[in-house]
C-alpha positions as CSV (number, residue, x, y, z in Angstrom):
1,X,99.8,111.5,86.6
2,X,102.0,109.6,88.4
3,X,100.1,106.9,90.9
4,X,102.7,106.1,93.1
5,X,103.0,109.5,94.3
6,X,98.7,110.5,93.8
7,X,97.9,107.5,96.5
8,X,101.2,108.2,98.4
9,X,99.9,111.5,98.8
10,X,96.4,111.3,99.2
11,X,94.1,109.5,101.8
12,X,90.1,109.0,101.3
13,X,87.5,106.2,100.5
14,X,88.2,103.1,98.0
15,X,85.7,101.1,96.5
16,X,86.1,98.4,94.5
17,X,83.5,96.4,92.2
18,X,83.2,93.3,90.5
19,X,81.1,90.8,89.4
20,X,81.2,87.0,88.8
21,X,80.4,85.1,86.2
22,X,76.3,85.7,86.5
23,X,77.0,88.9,86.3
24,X,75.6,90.4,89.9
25,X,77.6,93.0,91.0
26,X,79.0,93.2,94.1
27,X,81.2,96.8,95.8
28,X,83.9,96.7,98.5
29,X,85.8,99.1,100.8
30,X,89.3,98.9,100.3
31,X,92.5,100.4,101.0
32,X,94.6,102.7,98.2
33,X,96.4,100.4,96.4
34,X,100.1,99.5,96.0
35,X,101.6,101.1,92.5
36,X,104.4,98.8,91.5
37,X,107.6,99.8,89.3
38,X,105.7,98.7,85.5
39,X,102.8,100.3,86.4
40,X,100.7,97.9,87.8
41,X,98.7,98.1,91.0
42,X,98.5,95.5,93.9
43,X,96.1,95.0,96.5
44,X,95.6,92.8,99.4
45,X,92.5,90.8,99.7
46,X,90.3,88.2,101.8
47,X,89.2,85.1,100.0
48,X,85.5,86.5,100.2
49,X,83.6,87.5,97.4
50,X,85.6,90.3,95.8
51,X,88.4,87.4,95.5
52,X,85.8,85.3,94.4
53,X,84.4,87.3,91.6
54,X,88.0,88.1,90.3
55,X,88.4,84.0,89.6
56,X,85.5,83.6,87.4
57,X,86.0,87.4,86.2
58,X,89.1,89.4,85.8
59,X,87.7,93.2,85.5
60,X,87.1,95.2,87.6
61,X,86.5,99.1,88.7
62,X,88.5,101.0,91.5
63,X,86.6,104.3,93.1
64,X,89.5,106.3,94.8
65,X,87.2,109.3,96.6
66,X,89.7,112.1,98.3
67,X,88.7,113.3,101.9
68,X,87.2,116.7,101.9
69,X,84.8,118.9,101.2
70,X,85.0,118.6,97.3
71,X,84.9,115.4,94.6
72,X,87.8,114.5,93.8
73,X,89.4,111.4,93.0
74,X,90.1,108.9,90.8
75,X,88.2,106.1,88.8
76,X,90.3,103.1,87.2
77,X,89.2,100.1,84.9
78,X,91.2,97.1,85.8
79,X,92.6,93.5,84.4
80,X,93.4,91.1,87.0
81,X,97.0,90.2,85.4
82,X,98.2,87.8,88.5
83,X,98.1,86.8,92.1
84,X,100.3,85.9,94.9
85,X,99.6,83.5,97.4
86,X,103.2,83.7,99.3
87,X,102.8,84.6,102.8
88,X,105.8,86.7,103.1
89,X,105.4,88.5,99.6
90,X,101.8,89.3,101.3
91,X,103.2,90.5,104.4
92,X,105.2,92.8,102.4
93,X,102.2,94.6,101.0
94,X,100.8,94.7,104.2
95,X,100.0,98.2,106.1
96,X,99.2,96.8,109.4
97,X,100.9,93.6,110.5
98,X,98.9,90.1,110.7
99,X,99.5,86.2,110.9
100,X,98.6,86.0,107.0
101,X,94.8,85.6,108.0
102,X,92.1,88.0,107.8
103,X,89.0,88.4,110.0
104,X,87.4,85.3,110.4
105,X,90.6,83.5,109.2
106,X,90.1,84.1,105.5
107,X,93.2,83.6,103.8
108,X,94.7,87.1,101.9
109,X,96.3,87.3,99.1
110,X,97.6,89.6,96.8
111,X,96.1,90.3,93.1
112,X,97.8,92.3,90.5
113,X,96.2,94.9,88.0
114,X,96.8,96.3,84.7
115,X,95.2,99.5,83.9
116,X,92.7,99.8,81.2
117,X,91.5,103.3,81.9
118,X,91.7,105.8,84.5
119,X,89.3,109.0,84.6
120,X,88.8,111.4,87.1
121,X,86.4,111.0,89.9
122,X,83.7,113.5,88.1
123,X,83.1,113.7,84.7
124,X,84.6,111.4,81.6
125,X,88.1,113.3,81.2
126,X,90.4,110.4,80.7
127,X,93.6,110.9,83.0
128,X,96.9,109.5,81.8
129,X,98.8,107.3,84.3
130,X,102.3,106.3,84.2
């Protein structure tokens, strides 16, 4: 499957999850991601807890849910592989324009993935990405 085109193509719900290093969980809203050239996925992010977790922990799990009637969507495993603090670099990843602060002036940031495993939204069937 290629993931530039799926969440290029597709709109719905994103959820992300992580956890820290206690091991409470903690589940986000969040835009589709960005699927870079190698593969790897970047999001934007608020220094709140999601960003938080991903210091002390780097896994995580993406919920992609497609609008409609039906379930369909995507579940990924993730690595936090790197982040980006440059304002501009940021900007670039941006979908709707800001001054490089979030609500509540948290700063954003950007944090790269590596994908572990990707399965569809129902059921275990393992999808291949690329």
């Amino acid at each position: 499957m290629d993931l530039k085109e799926y969440f290029t193509n597709h709109v719905g719900l994103g959820v992300m999850s992580t956890s820290g290093s206690d091991g409470r969980p903690n589940a986000a809203i969040y835009a589709r991601p960005h699927v870079r050239d190698d593969g790897s996925l970047a999001m934007v992010m608020l220094g709140r807890l999601t960003y938080e977790n991903l210091k002390q922990n780097p896994y995580a799990h993406f919920l992609f849910s497609e609008q409609g009637d039906s379930y369909k969507g995507l579940r990924l495993s993730l690595k936090k592989i790197d982040e980006e603090l440059d304002p501009q670099v940021i900007a670039s990843y941006r979908r709707q324009p800001s001054n490089g602060k979030g609500s509540g002036d948290k700063e954003c940031f950007v944090i790269y993935f590596e994908i572990e495993k990707a399965l569809q939204l129902v059921g275990g069937e393992t999808i291949e990405v690329g």
